[in-house]
N, C-alpha and C positions, 0 to 999 in steps of 0.2 A: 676698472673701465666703465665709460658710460653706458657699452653697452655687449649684450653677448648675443653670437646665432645660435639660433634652438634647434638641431636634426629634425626634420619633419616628413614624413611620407609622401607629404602630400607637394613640397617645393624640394626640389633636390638644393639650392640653395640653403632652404632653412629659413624658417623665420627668425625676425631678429629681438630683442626682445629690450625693456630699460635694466641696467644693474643696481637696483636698487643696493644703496647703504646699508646694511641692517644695522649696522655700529651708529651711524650718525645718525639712523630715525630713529635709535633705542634713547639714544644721546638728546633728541629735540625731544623726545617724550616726555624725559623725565626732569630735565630742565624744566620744562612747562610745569611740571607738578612739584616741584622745588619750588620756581616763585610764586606758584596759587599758596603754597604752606608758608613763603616768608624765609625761608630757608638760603643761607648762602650758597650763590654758585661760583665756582672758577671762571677767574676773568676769561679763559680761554674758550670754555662752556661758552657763555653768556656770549661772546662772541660770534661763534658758531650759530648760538637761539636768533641771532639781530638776523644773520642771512636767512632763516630758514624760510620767508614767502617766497626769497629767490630761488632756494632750492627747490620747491615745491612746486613754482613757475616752471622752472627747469624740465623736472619732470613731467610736469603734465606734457609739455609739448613736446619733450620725446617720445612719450607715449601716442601724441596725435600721429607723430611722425613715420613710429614702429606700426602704428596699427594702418595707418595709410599704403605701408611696403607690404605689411603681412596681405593685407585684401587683395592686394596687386595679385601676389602671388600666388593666393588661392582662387582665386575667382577666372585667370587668365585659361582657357582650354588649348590645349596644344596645338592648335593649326590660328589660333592670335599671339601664341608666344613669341613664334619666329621673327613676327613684324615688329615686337617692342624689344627683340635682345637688345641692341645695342643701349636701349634708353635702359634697360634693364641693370643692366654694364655700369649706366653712369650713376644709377641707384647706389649697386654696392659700394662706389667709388665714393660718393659723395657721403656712406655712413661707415667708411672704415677705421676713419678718423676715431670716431667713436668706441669702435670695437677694439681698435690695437692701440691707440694713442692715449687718448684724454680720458683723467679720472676726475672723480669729485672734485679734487683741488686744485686741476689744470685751469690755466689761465685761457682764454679765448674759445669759452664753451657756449659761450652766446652767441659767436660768430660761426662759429658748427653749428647751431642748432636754425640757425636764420638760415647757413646754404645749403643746409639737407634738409629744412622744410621746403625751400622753393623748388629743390631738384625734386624732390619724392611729389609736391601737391600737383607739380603741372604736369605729370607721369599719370598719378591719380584720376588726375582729369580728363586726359587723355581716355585711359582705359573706361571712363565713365563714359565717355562720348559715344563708342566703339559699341560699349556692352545698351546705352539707350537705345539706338540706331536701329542694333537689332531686336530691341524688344519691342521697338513700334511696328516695328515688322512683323514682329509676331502676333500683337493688337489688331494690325490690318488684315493677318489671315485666319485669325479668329473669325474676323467676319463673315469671312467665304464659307465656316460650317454652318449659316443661318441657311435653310432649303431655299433656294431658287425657284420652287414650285411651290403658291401658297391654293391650300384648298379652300374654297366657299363653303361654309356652313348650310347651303342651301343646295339638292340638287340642279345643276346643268343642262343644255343640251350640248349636246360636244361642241359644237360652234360658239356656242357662246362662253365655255368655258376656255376653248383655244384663243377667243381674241381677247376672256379678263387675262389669263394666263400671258400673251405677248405685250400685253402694254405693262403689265408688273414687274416682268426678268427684263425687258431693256432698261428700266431706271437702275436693277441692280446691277447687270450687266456694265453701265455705262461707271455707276459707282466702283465694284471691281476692277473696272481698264482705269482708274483714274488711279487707284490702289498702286498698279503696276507703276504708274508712273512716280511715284509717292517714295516707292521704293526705289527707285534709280536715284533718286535725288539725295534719299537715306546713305547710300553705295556712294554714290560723289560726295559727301558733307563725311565720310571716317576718311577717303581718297584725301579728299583736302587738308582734315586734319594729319593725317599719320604722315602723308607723304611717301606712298612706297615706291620701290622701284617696281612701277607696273609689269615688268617684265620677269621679275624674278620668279623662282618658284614658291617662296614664300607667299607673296600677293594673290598669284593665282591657283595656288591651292586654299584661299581665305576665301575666294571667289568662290571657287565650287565649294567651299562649305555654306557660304550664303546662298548659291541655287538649289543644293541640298533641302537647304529650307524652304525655300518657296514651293520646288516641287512636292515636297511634306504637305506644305498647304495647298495645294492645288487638289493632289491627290486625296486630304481629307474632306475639301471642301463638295468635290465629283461625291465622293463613299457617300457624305452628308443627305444630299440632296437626294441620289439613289435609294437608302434605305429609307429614305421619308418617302417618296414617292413609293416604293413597294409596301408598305403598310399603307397605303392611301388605298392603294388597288386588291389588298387581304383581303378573304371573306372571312375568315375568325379574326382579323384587328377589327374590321368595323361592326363584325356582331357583337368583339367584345365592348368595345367605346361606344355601340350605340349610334355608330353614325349612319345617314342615311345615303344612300347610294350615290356617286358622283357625278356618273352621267348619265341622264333622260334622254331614251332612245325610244324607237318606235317598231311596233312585232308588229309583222304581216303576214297572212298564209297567202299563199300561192298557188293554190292547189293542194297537194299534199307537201309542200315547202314551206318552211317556218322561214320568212325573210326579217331582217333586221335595219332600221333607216336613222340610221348609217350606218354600213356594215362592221362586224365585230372588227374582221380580217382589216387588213390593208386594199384598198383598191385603187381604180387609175383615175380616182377623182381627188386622193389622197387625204380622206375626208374621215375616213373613218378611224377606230378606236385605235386599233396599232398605229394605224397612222400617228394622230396625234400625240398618243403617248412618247413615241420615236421622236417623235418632234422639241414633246417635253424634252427626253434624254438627250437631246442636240445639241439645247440650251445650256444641260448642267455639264456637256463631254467640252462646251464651247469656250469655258474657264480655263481650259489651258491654251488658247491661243489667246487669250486677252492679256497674259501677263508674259514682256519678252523676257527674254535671260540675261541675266544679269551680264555685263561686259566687263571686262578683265581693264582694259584699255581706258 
């Protein structure tokens, strides 16, 4: 046969694999080393040596065609399987020919191997589409761990660290909501290609695995930004890095009252240091209403 499935752990199907000749490559080998010596070969031999770049053709693009289905098969995670059985179906279908039927010296092996290239590559493609989709997806929430709160090299007074600080997170802010959108469009362009029935359980269990992810990135992009800003606010991170304090305040006594302008606390001017700081954390808690959820529909 041209070809055999291999048991595999990892495909309950099996990988499939090419059946190589050992007899006919031992056969074109040594032909080849017969006519470099001058040595006669049997017409039959010799025969066999004239097809051998067709064989060789043959093979390769079985091999493009086996390693095409194998990748499918391994690379697919089981909540994208359910959406490609059926194309899955037409795979086996289109390489059984190969498995059960045709050998080396069956006639119409060229014609196998051109409609299990075309069924298996536009499968491949597919799965490639599906599997890009969501890696840009992933490129785009890579960006959300870059911190939301950038510090000045320079101390502050809190005012003026709160308005460099709001003109900085609305550009990323607006870049993150654009992200959201980037992504929906990502969700409509596998929609379009795969075609599912949007109602099944298949489709929207693919769904929640793509909000799964987003909220992944949501939630590490929030973590990100919080442990950056809490080593901002350390007094052993910035004794250890040497940095100088971040916000320029003003001590007053009062009497016997140590006053501080603007006050550490929170107060009803909203002006001070909790304040602000809260205000930071507003902005990094505000990344999750910037990205909607993903629709099924």
């Amino acid at each position: 046969m041209l070809l055999y499935r291999e048991p595999t752990p990892i495909a309950e199907e099996g990988f499939v694999r090419v059946n190589f000749d050992p007899t006919l490559e031992r056969l074109l080998r040594e032909v080849k080393y017969l006519q470099i010596l001058d040595i006669g070969v049997p017409e039959r031999a010799t025969l066999l040596f004239e097809k051998a770049d067709i064989y060789r053709t043959q093979t390769g693009r079985l091999e493009i065609i086996t390693s095409m289905y194998n990748d499918i098969l391994k690379i697919l995670l089981p909540v994208e399987k359910p959406l490609l059985q059926k194309r899955i179906e037409a795979m086996d279908k289109a390489l059984m020919d190969g498995i059960e039927k045709l050998s080396w010296n069956s006639a119409g092996i060229d014609s196998f191997i051109a409609s299990a290239h075309s069924t298996v590559s536009q499968i491949d493609e597919l799965v490639k589409k599906m599997k890009d989709n969501v890696l840009k997806m992933g490129e785009m929430m890579d960006q959300w761990k870059t911190p939301l709160f950038e510090r000045r090299p320079k101390t502050m007074t809190p005012e003026d660290l709160e308005s460099a600080h709001g003109a900085a997170v609305m550009a990323r802010l607006d870049e993150i909501k654009s992200h959201g959108k980037d992504i929906q469009k990502l969700v409509k362009d596998t929609t379009e290609n795969i075609k599912p029935d949007k109602k099944s359980q298949q489709w929207l269990s693919y769904v929640d695995y793509l909000n799964s992810l987003v909220i992944e990135g949501i939630t590490e992009g929030i973590n990100a930004s919080l442990n950056y800003l809490s080593d901002q606010i350390s007094i052993k991170y910035n004794k250890l890095h040497g940095n100088s304090p971040m916000f320029d305040i003003k001590l007053d006594l009062d009497e016997n009252n140590v006053c501080f302008e603007p006050s550490i606390q929170c107060n009803s001017r909203e002006n001070g240091i909790r304040d602000i700081l809260q205000k930071i954390v507003n902005d990094f808690i505000s990344l999750a209403v910037l990205i909607p959820r993903l629709d099924a529909s």
